[in-house]
C-alpha positions as CSV (number, residue, x, y, z in Angstrom):
1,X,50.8,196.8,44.2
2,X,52.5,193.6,44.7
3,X,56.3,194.2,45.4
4,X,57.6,191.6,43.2
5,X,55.5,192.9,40.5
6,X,56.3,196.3,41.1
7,X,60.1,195.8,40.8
8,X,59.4,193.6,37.2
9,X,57.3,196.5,35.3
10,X,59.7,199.5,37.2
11,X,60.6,200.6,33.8
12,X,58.2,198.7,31.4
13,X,57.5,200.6,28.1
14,X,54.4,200.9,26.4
15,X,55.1,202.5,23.1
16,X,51.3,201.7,22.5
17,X,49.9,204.3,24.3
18,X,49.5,207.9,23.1
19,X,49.7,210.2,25.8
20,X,46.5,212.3,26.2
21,X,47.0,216.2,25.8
22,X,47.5,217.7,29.0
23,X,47.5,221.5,29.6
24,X,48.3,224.0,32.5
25,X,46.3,226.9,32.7
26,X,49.4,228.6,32.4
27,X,50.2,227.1,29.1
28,X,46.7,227.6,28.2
29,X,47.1,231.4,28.4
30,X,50.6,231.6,26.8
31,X,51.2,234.7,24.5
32,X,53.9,233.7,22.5
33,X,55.2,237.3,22.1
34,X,55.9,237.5,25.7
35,X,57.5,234.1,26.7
36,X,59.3,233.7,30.3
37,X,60.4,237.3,29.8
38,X,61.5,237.8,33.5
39,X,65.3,238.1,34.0
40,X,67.0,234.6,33.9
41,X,69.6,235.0,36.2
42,X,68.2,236.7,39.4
43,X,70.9,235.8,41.8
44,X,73.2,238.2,39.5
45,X,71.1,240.3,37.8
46,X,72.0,243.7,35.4
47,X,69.6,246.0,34.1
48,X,70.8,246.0,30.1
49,X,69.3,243.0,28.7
50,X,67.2,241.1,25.8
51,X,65.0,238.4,26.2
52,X,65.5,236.3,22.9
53,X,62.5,233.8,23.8
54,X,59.7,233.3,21.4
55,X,59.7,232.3,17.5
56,X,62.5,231.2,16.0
57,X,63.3,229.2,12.5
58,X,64.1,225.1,12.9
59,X,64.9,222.4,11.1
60,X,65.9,219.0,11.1
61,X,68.4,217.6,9.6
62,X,70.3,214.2,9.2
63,X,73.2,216.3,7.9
64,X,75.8,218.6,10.3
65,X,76.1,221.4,7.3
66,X,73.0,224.1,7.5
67,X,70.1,223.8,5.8
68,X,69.0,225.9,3.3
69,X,65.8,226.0,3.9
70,X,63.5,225.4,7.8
71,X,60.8,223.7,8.4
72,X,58.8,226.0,10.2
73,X,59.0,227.9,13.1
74,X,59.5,226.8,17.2
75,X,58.5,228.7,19.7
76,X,62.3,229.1,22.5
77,X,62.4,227.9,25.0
78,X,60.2,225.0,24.7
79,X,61.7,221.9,23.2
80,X,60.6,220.6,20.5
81,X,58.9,217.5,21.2
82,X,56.5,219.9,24.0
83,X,53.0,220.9,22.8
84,X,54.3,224.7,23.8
85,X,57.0,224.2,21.1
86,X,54.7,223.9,18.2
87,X,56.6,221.3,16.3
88,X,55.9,218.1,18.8
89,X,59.0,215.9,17.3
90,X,61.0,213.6,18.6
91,X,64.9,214.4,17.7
92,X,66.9,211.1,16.8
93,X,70.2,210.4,18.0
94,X,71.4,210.7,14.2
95,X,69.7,213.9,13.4
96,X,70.4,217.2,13.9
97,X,68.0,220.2,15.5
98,X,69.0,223.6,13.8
99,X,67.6,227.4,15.0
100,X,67.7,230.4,12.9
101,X,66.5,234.0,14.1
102,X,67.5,237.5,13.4
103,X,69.5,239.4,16.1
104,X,69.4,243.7,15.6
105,X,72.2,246.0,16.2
106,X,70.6,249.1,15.8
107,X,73.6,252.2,14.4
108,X,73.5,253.7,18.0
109,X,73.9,250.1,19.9
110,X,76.7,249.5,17.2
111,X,79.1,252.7,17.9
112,X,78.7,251.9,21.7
113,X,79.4,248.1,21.0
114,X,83.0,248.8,19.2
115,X,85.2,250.9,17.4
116,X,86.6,248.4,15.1
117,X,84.8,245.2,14.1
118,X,87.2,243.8,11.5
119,X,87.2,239.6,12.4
120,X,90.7,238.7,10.6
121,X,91.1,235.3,9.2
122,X,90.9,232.6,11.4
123,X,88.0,234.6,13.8
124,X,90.8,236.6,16.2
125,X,89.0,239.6,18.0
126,X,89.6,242.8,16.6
127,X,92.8,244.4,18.4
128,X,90.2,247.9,19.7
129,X,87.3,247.8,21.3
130,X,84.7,250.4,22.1
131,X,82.8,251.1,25.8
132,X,80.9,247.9,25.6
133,X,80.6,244.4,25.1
134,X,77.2,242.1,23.7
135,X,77.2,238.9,25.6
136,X,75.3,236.0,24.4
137,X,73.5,233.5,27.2
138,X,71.9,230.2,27.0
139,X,70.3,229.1,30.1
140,X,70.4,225.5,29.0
141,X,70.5,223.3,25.5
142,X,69.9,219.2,25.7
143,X,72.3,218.3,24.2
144,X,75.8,219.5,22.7
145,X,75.0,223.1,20.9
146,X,77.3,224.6,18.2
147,X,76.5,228.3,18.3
148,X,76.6,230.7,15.1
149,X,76.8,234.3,14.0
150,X,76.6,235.2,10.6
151,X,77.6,231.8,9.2
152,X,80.6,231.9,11.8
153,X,81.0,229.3,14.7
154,X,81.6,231.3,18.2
155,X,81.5,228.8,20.7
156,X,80.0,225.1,21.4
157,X,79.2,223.8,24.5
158,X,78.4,219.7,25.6
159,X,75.9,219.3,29.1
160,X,72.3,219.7,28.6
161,X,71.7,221.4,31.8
162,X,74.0,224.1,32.7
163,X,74.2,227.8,31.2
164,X,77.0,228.7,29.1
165,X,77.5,232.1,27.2
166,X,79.8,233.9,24.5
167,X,81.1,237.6,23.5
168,X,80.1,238.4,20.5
169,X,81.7,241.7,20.0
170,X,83.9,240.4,17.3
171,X,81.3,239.1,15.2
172,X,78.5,241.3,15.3
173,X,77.8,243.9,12.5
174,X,75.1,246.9,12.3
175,X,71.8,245.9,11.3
176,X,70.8,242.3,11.3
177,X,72.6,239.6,12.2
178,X,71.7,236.0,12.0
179,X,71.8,233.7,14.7
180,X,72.0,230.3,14.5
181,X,72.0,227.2,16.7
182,X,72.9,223.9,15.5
183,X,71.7,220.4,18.5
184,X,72.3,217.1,19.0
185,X,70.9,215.0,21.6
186,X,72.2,211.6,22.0
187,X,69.8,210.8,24.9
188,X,69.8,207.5,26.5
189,X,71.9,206.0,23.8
190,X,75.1,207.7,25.1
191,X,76.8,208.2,28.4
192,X,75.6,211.7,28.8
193,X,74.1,212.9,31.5
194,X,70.0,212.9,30.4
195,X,68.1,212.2,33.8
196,X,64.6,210.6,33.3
197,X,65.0,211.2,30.0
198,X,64.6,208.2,27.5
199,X,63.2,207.8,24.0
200,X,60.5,204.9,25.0
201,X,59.1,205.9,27.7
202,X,57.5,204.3,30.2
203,X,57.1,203.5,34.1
204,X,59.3,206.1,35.9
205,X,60.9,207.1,33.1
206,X,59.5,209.8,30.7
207,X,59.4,211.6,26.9
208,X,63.2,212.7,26.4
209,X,63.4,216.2,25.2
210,X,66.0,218.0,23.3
211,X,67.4,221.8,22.2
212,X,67.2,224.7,24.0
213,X,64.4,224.3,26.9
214,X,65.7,227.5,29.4
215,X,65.8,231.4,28.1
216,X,68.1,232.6,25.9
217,X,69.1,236.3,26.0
218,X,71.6,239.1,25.2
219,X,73.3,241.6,28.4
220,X,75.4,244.5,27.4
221,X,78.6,244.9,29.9
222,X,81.1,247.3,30.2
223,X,84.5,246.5,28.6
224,X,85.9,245.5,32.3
225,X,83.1,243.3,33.8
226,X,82.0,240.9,37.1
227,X,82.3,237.5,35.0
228,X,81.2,235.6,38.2
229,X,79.7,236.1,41.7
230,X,80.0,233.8,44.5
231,X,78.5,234.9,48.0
232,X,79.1,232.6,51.5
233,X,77.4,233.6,54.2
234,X,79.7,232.4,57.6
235,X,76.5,232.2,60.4
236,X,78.7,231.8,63.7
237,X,81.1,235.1,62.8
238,X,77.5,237.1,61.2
239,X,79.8,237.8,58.1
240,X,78.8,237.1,54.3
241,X,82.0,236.7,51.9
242,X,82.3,238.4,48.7
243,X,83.9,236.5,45.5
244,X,84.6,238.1,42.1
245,X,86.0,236.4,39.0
246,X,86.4,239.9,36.9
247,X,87.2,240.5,33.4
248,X,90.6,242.2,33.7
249,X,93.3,242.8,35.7
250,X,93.9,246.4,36.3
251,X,92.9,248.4,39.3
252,X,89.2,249.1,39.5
253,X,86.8,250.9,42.2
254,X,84.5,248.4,43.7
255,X,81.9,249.7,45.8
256,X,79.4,247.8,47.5
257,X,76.0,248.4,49.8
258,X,74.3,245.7,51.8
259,X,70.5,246.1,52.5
260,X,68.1,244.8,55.1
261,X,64.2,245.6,54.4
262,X,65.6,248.9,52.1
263,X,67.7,250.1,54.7
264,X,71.5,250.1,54.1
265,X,73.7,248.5,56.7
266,X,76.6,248.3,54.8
267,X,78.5,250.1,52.4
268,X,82.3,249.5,51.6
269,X,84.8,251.1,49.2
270,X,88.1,249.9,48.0
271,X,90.0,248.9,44.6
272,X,91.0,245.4,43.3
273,X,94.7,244.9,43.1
274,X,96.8,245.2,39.9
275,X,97.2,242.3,38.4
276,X,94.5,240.1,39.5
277,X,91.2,239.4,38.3
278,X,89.9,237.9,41.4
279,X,88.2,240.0,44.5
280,X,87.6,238.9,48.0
281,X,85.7,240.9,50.9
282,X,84.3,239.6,54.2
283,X,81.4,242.3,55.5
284,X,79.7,242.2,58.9
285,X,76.1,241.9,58.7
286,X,74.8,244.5,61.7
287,X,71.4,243.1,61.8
288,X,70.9,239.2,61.8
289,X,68.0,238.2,60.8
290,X,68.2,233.5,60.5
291,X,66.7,232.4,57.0
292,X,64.6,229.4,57.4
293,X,61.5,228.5,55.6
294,X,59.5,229.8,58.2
295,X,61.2,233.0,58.0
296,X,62.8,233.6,55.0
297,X,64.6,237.0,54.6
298,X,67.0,237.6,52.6
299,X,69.3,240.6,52.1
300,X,69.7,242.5,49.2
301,X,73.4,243.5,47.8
302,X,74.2,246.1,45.2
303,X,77.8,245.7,43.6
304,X,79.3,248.5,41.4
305,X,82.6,247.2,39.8
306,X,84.1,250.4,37.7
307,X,81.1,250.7,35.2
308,X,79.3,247.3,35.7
309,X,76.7,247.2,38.0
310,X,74.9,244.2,39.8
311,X,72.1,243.3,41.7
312,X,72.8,240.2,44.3
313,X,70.9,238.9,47.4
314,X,71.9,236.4,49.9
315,X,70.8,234.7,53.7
316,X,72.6,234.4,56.6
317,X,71.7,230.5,57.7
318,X,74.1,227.5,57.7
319,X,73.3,223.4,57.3
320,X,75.3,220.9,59.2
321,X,74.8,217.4,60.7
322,X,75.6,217.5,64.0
323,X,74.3,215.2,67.3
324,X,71.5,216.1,69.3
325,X,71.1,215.9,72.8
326,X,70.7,212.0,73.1
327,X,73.8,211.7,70.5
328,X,71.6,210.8,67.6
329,X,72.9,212.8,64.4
330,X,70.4,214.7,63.3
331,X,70.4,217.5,60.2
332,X,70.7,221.2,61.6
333,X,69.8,224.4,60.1
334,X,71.6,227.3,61.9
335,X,72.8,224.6,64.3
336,X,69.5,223.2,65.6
337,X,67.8,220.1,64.9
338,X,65.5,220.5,61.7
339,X,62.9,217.9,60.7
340,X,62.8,217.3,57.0
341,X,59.3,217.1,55.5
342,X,60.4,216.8,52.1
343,X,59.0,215.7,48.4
344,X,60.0,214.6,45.4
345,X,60.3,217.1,42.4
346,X,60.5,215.8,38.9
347,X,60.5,219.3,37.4
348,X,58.1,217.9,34.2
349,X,55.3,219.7,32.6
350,X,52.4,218.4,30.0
351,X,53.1,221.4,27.7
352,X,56.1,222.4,28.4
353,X,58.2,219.0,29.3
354,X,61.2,219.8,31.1
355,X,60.6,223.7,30.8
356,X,57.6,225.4,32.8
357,X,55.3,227.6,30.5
358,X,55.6,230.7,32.7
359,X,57.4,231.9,35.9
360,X,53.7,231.5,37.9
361,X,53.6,227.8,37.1
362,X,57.0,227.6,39.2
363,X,55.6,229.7,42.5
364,X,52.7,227.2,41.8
365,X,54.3,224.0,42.6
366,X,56.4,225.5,45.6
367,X,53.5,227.3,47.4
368,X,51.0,223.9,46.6
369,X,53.9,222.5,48.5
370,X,54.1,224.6,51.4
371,X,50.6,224.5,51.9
372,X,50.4,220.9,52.1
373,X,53.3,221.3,54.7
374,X,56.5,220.6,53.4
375,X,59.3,222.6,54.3
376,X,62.2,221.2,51.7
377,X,61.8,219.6,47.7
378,X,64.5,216.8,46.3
379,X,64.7,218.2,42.6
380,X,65.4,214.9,41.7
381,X,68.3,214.3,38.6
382,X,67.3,217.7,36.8
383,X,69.1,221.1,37.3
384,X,66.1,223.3,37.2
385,X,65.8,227.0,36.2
386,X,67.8,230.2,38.6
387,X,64.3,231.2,39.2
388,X,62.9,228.1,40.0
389,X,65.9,228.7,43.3
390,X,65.2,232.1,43.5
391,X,61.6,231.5,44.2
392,X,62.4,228.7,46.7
393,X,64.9,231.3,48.5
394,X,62.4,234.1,49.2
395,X,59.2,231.9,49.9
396,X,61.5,229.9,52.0
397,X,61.7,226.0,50.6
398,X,64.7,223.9,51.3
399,X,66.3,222.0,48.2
400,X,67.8,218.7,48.8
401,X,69.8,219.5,44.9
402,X,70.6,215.8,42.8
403,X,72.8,215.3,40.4
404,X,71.9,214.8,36.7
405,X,72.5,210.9,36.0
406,X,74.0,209.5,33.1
407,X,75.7,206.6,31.7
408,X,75.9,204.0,29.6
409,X,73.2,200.6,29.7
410,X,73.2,199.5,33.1
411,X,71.8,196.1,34.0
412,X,68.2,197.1,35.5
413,X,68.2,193.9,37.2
414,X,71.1,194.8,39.6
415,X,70.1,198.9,39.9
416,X,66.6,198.3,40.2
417,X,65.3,194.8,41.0
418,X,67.6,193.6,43.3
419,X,67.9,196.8,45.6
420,X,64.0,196.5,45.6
421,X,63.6,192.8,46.8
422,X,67.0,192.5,49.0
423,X,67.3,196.1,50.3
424,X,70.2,195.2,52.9
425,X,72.2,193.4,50.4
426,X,72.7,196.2,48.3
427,X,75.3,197.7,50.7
428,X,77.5,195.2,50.2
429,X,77.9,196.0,45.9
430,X,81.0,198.5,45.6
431,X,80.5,201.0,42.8
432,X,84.2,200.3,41.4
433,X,82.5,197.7,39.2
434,X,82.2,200.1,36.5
435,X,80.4,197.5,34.0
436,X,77.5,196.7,36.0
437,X,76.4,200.6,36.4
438,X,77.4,201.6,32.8
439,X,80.7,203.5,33.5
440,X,83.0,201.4,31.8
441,X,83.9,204.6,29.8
442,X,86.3,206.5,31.2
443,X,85.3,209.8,29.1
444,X,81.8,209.5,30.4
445,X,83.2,209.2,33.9
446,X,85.4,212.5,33.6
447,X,82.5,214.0,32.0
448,X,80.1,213.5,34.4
449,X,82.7,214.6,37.1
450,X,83.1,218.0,35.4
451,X,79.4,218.0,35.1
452,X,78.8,217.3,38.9
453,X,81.4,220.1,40.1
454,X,80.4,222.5,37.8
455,X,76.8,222.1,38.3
456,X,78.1,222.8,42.4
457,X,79.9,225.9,41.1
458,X,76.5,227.0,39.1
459,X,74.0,226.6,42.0
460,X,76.4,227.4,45.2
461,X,74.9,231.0,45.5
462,X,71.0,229.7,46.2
463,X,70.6,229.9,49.8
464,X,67.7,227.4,50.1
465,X,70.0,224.5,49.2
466,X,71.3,222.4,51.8
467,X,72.4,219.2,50.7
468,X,73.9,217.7,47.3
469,X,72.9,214.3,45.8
470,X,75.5,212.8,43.4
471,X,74.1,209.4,42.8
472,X,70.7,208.3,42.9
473,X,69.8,204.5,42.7
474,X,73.3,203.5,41.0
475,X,72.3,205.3,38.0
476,X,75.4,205.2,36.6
477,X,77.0,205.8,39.9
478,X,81.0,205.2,40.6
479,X,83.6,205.6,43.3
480,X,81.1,207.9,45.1
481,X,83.3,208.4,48.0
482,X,86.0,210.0,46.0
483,X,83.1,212.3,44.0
484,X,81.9,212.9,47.5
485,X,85.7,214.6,48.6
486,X,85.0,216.4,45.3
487,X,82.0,218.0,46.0
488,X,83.2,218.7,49.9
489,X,86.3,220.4,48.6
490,X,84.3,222.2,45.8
491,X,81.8,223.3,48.7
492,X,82.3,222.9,53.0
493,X,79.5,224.5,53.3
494,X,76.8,221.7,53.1
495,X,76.2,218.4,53.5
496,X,76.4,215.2,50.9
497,X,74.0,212.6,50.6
498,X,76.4,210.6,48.8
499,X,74.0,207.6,47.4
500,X,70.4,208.1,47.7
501,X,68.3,204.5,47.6
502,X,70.5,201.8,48.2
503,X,73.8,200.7,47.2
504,X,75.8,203.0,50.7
505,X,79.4,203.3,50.2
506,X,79.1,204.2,54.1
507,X,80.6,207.8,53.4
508,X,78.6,211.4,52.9
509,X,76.2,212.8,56.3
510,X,73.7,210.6,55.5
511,X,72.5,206.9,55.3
512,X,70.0,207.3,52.9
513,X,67.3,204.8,52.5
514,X,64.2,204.3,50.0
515,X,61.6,202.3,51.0
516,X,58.1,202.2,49.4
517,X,56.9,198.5,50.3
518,X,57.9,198.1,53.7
519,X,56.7,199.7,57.1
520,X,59.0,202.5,57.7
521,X,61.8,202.3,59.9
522,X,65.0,203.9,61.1
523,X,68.4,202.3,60.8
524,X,70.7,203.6,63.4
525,X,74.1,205.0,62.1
526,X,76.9,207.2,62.6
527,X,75.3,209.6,59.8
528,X,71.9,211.0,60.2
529,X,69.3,209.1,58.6
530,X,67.3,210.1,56.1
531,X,64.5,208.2,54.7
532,X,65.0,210.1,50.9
533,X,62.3,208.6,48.9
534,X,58.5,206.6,50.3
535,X,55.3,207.1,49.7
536,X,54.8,206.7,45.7
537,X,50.7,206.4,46.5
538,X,49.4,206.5,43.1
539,X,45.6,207.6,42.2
540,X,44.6,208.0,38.8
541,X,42.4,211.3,38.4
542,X,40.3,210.9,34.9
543,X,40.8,213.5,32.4
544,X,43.5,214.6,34.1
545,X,45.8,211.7,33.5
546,X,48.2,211.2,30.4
547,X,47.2,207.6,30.1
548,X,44.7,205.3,31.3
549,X,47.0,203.0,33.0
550,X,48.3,203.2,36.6
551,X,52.0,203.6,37.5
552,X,52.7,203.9,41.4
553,X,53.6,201.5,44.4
554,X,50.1,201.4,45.9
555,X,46.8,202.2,43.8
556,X,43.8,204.2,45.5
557,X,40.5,204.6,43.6
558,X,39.7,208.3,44.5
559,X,41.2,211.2,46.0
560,X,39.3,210.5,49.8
561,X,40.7,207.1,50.0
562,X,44.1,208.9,49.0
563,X,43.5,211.3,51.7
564,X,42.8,209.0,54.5
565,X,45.8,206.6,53.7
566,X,48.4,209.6,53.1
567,X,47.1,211.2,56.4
568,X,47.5,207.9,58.1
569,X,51.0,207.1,56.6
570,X,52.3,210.2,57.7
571,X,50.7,210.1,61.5
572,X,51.2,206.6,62.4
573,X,54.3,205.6,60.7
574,X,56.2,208.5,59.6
575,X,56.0,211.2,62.8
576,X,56.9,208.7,65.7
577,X,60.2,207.9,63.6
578,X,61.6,211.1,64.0
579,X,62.1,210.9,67.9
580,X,64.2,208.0,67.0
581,X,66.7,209.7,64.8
582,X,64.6,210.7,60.9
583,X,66.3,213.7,59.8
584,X,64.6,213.9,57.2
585,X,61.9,212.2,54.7
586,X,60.8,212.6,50.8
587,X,57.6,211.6,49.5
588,X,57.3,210.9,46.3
589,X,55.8,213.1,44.7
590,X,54.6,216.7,43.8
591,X,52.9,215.3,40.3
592,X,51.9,213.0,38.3
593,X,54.5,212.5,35.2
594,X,52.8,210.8,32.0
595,X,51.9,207.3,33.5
596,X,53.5,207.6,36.6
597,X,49.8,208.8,38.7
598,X,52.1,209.2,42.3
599,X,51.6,212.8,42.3
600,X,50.1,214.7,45.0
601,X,48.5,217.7,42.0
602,X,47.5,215.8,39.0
603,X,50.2,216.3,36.0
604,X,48.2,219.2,34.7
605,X,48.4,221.0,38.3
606,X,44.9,221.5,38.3
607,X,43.3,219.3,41.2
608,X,45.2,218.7,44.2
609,X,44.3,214.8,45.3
610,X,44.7,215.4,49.5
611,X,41.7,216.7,50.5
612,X,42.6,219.6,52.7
């Protein structure tokens, strides 16, 4: 594909088309009474739970009040504008998404749950309570959620990508309670953060989704709980510290055990302090054993907190930039130089959209992967599922972690174009022009900062990330060296790649460079160099493509010309960079998305275009 060409149809729509119906097997095979039913949060996992996935009431509205009557049933947590949903609509920025289900309190759950449940006027929590709390968990709802319980609102939360729970011990009564869950999803109408997202499609970006799209469950705690976990491993002193965010301040008997391949090889005893809710420990680790992808081990940690008790795991590895032994910075993982081999991850399904029809159809993608020899993904502007992490953690895949973009209209020509063409120039544009990247609103900004810090907070425990991407392509990127002191204050503990693409504020570990119409090169810099998106090679697979027209940087007419020109690409322009200082290198991508035909596995996963 011509370059100039290229940059003028990067995000050309074609509301014309009508995307073919794509399957996975795994969404072929769904049973909808038994949707994602594996724990959601395995990183901090307890053994009391419900999975509340599966068939729920909806309806949409263009009214806030609830309707007194639904339009049919949606099966949680696909969206519903996914094939797995069962509804395939598009929700409009003026229109509300409402869900309705049942939630059970059986008479024995309900004595255990309270010993008064009198809500007074005004929704105050009852003055008594009983042995045990009901906590109420969304993984993730695009885009501001207004949570109900028997006609009563009990929390709300904005962000369409990070979890957020309530206690519902208040409002809960024996029997049946109804639970209901009212959306709106501005999309990319508004400044909020939405990704690829966009409701015409087309190019590179895809079919925006909306409502809950990650599992939504139920955990029974103890009255004095763990609220929130946070483990750092510390390499050079073989020590992992212990955080706890608790829910009270008395004195309580913590107790912990640290396991290596079932055997313990660390227990330790004490009591938080009166007072304070917060818990620090640093424990030796006898027995080292390095994660890297090669090698990933990861040891297991059992915390009991009074009567709460929860299942953790952590590595022992570290990521830094630091010089080899010519000088050349170069990315390190436990302190030695560590090539890169990275892709591109969109996270997008053909039945599923932003939410993958079953836990194997994440393994999938990661082990495809790994086989074709990576050793790290870019999940690129999506916050993906704790499993999706999990998985990456014990089958030992490195996550280079973005942030979700948002913001208001941005001028394409100036993001996109230009960068293209004049690549060098783009250095020169300073992202305090908040007008030309859409952040003239200063709500948005402060929003998205939250966002970009909290999403930090949510994902620090996941070993197998190394490296945090704020902006990508000055999609609604501003003053990314002061978001970049952010992040480094939020977390020391890895390294920033502060502006992927193009328009370098010269701060973060990493000049970061995408290139897909050039012969690749290495720019020399006092930051390691890292060449964070090439490739794009686009081959359009029939009956396995969502449309008939070809989206990529460089067409090929079947999967052996593919081959030959990836294997070529790789060995005689990509490998002899790295002895001249390429950290690391993402190749875009692991699948096809809708029209974009880039995609090493088809969008379906069910052909693999390199020819092993």
């Amino acid at each position: 594909m011509d370059i100039i060409d290229a940059a003028l149809n990067i995000n050309k729509t074609h509301e014309e088309d009508v995307l073919a119906r794509l399957t996975t097997v795994w969404g072929e095979s769904l049973d909808p009474e038994h949707v994602l039913e594996e724990y959601p949060r395995p990183q901090w996992k307890r053994g009391n739970y419900t999975i509340l996935n599966g068939y729920w009431n909806y309806a949409i509205t263009v009214s806030p009040e609830a309707p007194s009557s639904y339009d049919g049933r949606i099966l949680v947590p696909f969206s519903p504008e996914s094939m797995l949903s069962g509804v395939e609509r598009q929700l409009q920025p003026g229109e509300y998404l409402w869900y309705e289900r049942t939630l059970t309190v059986s008479p024995e759950e309900y004595r255990m749950l309270c010993t008064v449940n009198t809500v007074s006027q005004g929704g105050s929590r009852p003055a008594e309570y009983g042995p045990k709390r009901l906590l109420l968990h969304f993984g993730a709802v695009d885009q501001i959620a207004a949570v109900y319980l028997n006609g009563q609102k009990i929390c709300s939360h904005t962000g369409g990508y990070l979890p957020f729970e309530a206690d519902i011990t208040a409002y809960i009564k024996e029997g049946g309670n109804s639970l209901s869950l009212r959306v709106q999803d501005f999309s990319d109408t508004s400044f909020h953060s939405r990704g690829k997202q966009t409701l015409k499609r087309g190019g590179m970006f895809y079919t925006a989704q909306s409502g809950i799209w990650q599992t939504v469950w139920t955990e029974w705690v103890p009255e004095n709980y763990i609220r929130k976990l946070y483990l750092t491993p510390d390499y050079d002193k073989e020590e992992v510290n212990l955080r706890l965010i608790t829910s009270c301040r008395r004195p309580m008997p913590v107790k912990i055990s640290i396991y290596a391949e079932e055997q313990c090889i660390y227990q330790g005893s004490c009591r938080t302090a009166d007072g304070n809710d917060r818990f620090f420990a640093d424990m030796k680790v006898s027995e080292l054993h390095p994660w890297t992808p090669e090698t990933p081990f990861l040891y297991k940690l059992h915390i009991q907190y009074g009567e709460d008790s929860v299942e953790s795991y952590f590595a022992m590895r570290c990521f830094t930039v630091e010089p080899d032994e010519k000088g050349i910075p170069r990315f390190c993982l436990n302190h030695k130089p560590y090539f890169l081999h990275g892709v591109l991850d969109q996270g997008y399904w053909p039945d599923g959209l932003y939410t993958a029809p079953s836990d194997d159809a994440l393994i999938f993608d990661i082990r495809s992967m790994k086989e074709l020899g990576f050793n790290m993904m870019r999940k690129h502007v999506k916050i993906e599922s704790a499993r999706w992490y999990y998985h990456c953690d014990r089958l030992g895949m490195i996550v280079w972690q973005d942030m979700v973009s948002g913001g208001d209209h941005y001028s394409l020509p100036l993001v996109c174009y230009f960068p293209t063409l004049f690549p060098a120039l783009s250095g020169w544009v300073r992202d305090n022009d908040y007008r030309r990247f859409g952040r003239t609103d200063k709500t948005g900004r402060d929003e998205w900062t939250k966002e970009c810090l909290d999403t930090v907070d949510h994902l620090y425990h996941f070993p197998s990330i190394a490296v945090w991407v704020p902006f990508n392509e000055g999609w609604g990127q501003f003053d990314a060296e002061k978001i970049t002191e952010k992040i480094k204050k939020k977390d020391p503990t890895r390294p920033v790649d502060q502006a992927s693409g193009w328009f370098d504020q010269k701060g973060g570990d990493f000049k970061s460079v995408h290139n897909y119409f050039r012969k690749l090169s290495v720019h020399p810099d006092a930051r390691a160099f890292a060449l964070s998106e090439y490739g794009g090679y686009a081959c359009h697979i029939q009956g396995h493509s969502s449309v008939e027209r070809i989206f990529g940087y460089r067409k090929f007419s079947d999967c052996q010309e593919l081959t030959h020109a990836y294997h070529a690409l790789t060995v005689h322009e990509l490998c002899p960079l790295i002895r001249k200082g390429l950290s690391a290198a993402v190749y875009t991508q692991v699948s096809d998305v809708e029209e974009e035909v880039n995609g090493l596995l088809t969008y379906d996963r069910k052909i693999c275009k390199i020819i092993k």
